[in-house]
ZALO-166113 format. One record per residue (C-alpha): residue in one letter; x negated, y negated, z negated. Coordinates in steps of 0.25 Angstrom, whole numbers, plus 5000, padded with zeros to 4 digits. Layout:
REM residues N
AXYZ/...
This chain:
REM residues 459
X431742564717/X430542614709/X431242664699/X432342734706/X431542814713/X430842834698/X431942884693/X432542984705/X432043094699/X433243094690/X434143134703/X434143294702/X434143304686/X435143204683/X436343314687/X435643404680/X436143384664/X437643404667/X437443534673/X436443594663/X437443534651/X438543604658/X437843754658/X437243734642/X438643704639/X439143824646/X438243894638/X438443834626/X439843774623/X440343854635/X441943804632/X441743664628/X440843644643/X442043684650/X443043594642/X442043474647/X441843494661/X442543364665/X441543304658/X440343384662/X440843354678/X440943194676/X439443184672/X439043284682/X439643184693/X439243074684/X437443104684/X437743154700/X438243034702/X436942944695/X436243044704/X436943004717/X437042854713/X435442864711/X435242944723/X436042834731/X435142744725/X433842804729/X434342824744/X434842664745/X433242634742/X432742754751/X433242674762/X432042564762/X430842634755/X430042774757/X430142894751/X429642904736/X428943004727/X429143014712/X428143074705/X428743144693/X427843274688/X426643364690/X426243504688/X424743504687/X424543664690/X422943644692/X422143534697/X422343574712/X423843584710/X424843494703/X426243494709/X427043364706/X428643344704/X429243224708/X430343174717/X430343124732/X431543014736/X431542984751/X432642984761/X432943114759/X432943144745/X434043024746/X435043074756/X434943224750/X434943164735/X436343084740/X437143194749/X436843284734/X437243184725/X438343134732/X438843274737/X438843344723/X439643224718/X440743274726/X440743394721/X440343374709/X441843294710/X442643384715/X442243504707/X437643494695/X436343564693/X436543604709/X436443444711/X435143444703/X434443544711/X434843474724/X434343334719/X433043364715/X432643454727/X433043344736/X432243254729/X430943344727/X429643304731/X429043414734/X429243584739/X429043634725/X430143534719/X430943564731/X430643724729/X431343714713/X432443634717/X432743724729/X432843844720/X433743774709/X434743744720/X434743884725/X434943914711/X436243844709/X436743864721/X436544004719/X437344004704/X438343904710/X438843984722/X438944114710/X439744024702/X440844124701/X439744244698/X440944334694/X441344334709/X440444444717/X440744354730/X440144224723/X439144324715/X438644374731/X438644224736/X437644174726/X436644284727/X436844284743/X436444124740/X435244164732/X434644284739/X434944214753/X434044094747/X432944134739/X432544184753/X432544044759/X431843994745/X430844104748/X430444044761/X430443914756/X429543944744/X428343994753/X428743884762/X428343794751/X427143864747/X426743884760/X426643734762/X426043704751/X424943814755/X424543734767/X424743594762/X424443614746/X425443514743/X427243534740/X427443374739/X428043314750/X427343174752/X426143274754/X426643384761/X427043334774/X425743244776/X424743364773/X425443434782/X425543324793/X424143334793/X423843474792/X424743484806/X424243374813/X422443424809/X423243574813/X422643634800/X423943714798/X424143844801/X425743814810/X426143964808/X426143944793/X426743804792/X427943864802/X428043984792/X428143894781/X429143794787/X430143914791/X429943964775/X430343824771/X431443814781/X432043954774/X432343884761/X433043784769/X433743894779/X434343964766/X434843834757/X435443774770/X436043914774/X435543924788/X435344074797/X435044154792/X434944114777/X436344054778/X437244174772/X437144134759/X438043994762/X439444044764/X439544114750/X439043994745/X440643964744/X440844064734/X440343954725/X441343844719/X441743744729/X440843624723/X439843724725/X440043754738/X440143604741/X438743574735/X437843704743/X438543684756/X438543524757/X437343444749/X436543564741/X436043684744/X436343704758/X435743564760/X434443594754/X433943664766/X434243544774/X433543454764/X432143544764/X432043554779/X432443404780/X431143364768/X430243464773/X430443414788/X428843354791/X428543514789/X429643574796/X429543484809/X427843524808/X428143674803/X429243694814/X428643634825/X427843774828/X429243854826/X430443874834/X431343884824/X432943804826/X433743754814/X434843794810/X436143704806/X436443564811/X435443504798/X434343624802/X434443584816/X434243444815/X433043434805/X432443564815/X432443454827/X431943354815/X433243274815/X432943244799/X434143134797/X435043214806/X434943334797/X434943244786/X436143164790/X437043304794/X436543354779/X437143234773/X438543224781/X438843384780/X438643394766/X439743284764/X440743354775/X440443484770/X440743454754/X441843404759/X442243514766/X441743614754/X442543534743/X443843544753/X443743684754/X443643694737/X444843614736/X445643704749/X445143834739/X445643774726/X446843754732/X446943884739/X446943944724/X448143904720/X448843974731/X447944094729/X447444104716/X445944094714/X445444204726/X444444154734/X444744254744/X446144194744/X445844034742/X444644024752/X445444094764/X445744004775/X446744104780/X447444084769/X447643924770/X448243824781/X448943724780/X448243644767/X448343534770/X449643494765/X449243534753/X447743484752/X447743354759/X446443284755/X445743414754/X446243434769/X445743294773/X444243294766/X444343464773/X444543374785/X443643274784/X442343364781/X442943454792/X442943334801/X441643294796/X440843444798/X441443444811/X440643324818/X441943234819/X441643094821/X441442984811/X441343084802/X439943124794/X439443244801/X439843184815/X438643084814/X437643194808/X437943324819/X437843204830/X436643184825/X436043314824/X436743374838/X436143234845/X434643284841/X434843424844/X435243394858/X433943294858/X433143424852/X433743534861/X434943554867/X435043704863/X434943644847/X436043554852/X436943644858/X436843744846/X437343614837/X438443574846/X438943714845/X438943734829/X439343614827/X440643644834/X440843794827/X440943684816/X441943624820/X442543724824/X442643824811/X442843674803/X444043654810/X444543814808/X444443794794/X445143674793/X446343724801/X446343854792/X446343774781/X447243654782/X448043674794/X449143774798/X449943824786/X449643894771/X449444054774/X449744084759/X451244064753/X451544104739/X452144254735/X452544334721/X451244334714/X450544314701/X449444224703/X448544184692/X448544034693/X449343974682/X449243824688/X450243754696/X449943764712/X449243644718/X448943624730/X447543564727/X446943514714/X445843424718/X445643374732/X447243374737/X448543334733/X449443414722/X450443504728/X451643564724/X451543634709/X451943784710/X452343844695/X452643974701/X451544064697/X451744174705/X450844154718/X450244224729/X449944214743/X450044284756/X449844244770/X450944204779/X450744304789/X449944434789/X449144454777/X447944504785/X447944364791/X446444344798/X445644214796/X445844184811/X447444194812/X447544094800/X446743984811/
């Protein structure tokens, strides 16, 4: 056991070669990287997968032992100050290291610095550590959903991202400093004892500790997109769809989630001279201090909503070959219907995480939203009633997009047009079956009916 844990430290750099290779080569042998992508793609799910099989391995002994703290470096400033690196595995670290792992595998398949990032915030010992990785998975996040740079909508989407959180990273950076003003220490195994003891001998002044508990919790407001920091999520789909799949189910939206949840013996003392509610169903359960309900709701809605993300690429990509590459066109639900004759195990996995989001039993989500909706009825009825009543406008626009999107019949046929695609048509490449092989090149679409067809008419 010993040595496992002495080695962990390898989780967040081992994904780290492949990527770095992969930009060097761009820059230097640009033609030949591109020829050997196949190859560069098996040993990124190869080292992702040591990584989760590792991280598996470290939860399996978690089970029956305490949490561990592995002194790697120090940075001796002066003789009053030295701040140490190192790495903290305990419950947590193990459940956020696996839903990363295991989630970027997927998608890693169906499509890594990003990973990196992730993996050694989560498993940080300290606010200074968890302050650097923070910024770097802002950073990709922010030159992933600008992939396509030459688009001015995806060009706006990323620095809408960035602005939008560099005021949350703000907050959280006097947050830290703030803390570390009244307890002189960023490591964890010391911070929450010092300030036990400073609150119970009341030698802390509770204005201030309330101020910098509402800083921290502004870093986690803007990564996990709550009110009224959230604006920045929606364009977030600009980016490719493995993208996508990663920020909105097991990276940077779950950051957020993953501070409040570590930082919790400050935010339940900080917090407890405030007023302030929570916002989202994770957000609401670790504000009445339901930590495994957030956790457990974190876990089995980043599954569900990968699913659902990875669905919608596949719905897309097969939209283009109707369409042509328009994202205007491709991504239009008025212009679908009736896909699932053509997309079968793309429809079915759609209706599964549909299924799942919703709160439909036995699936996934069911058990968590129980879970949490069951304490906020126990913690206030008002919190309870405001959860019953999002979770059904989830189900309710879960449902609208599916019978947009699957149900009813295709709004598009085929007219005189000379599109630029030079393939044969399929009706999916990756996730359904193959349909029929149109040669005819000259393709185009129009709606059935009136071409000023609303969003609400094609329902």
């Amino acid at each position: 056991m010993e040595q496992t844990y002495q080695y962990a430290w390898i989780i967040p750099f081992l994904p780290l070669p492949v990527p770095m290779l992969i930009g060097l080569g761009h820059l230097l042998f640009p033609t030949a990287t591109k020829s050997l992508r196949r190859m560069w793609a098996f040993q990124s799910v190869l080292l992702l997968s040591i990584v989760m099989i590792f991280s598996l391995n470290l939860s399996i002994q978690q089970i029956n032992s305490s949490s561990v703290y592995q002194y790697v470096w120090s940075w001796i400033i002066n003789n009053d100050f030295s701040l140490e690196f190192g790495y903290l595995i305990d419950p947590l670290t193990s459940i956020m290291s696996i839903l990363i792992t295991t989630v970027g595998i997927m998608v890693l398949i169906y499509s890594d610095n990003y990973i990196t990032s992730m993996l050694g915030l989560v498993t940080s010992s300290n606010l200074i550590q968890i302050y650097i990785f923070w910024e770097l998975v802002g950073m990709c996040s922010y030159l992933l959903i600008g992939f396509w740079f030459t688009r001015p909508v995806a060009a706006k989407a990323c620095q809408k991202a960035f602005v939008t959180n560099r005021v949350g990273d703000f907050g959280l950076l006097l947050g830290i400093l703030g803390f570390y003003w009244i307890m002189g220490s960023f490591e964890f195994r010391d911070l929450f004892q010092i300030f036990n003891n400073l609150i119970s001998n009341n030698e802390v002044n509770s204005v201030f500790v309330t101020l910098c508990v509402v800083l921290l919790f502004a870093g986690a407001i803007a990564k996990s997109a709550q009110f009224p920091l959230h604006v920045w999520l929606p364009d977030a789909m600009e980016g490719p769809t493995p993208i996508s799949a990663l920020i909105h189910a097991a990276t940077m939206v779950a950051v957020g989630i993953f501070l409040v949840a570590r930082l919790m013996p400050l935010f339940i003392r900080g917090f407890a001279y405030s007023t302030m509610s929570q916002l989202g169903y994770m957000m609401l359960a670790l504000g009445m201090g339901s930590y495994r309900s957030a956790l457990f709701h974190l876990i089995t809605h980043a599954y569900s909503k990968a699913l659902l993300l990875l669905g919608s690429g596949s719905v897309i990509h097969s939209m283009e070959t109707l369409v042509g590459y328009c994202p205007k066109k491709s991504q239009n639900m008025v212009l679908m219907g009736g896909l699932k004759k053509h997309v079968p195990i793309t429809k079915n996995s759609f209706l599964l995480g549909r299924l799942s989001l919703c709160g439909i039993p036995p699936l996934a989500c069911f058990w968590s939203k129980d879970e949490i909706l069951n304490n906020s009825w126990l913690y206030s009825p008002i919190f309870a009633i405001i959860a019953w009543s999002t979770a059904g406008f989830t189900a309710f626009y879960m449902c609208w997009i599916y019978l947009l999107t699957f149900e009813g019949h295709l709004n598009v046929h085929f007219q005189n047009y000379s599109g630029k695609r030079n393939t044969p048509l399929y009706s999916i490449s990756l996730w359904g079956k193959e349909g029929s092989k149109i040669s005819n090149k000259n393709l185009n679409f129009c709606l059935k009916s009136d071409p000023n067809l609303s969003f609400y008419s094609a329902f």
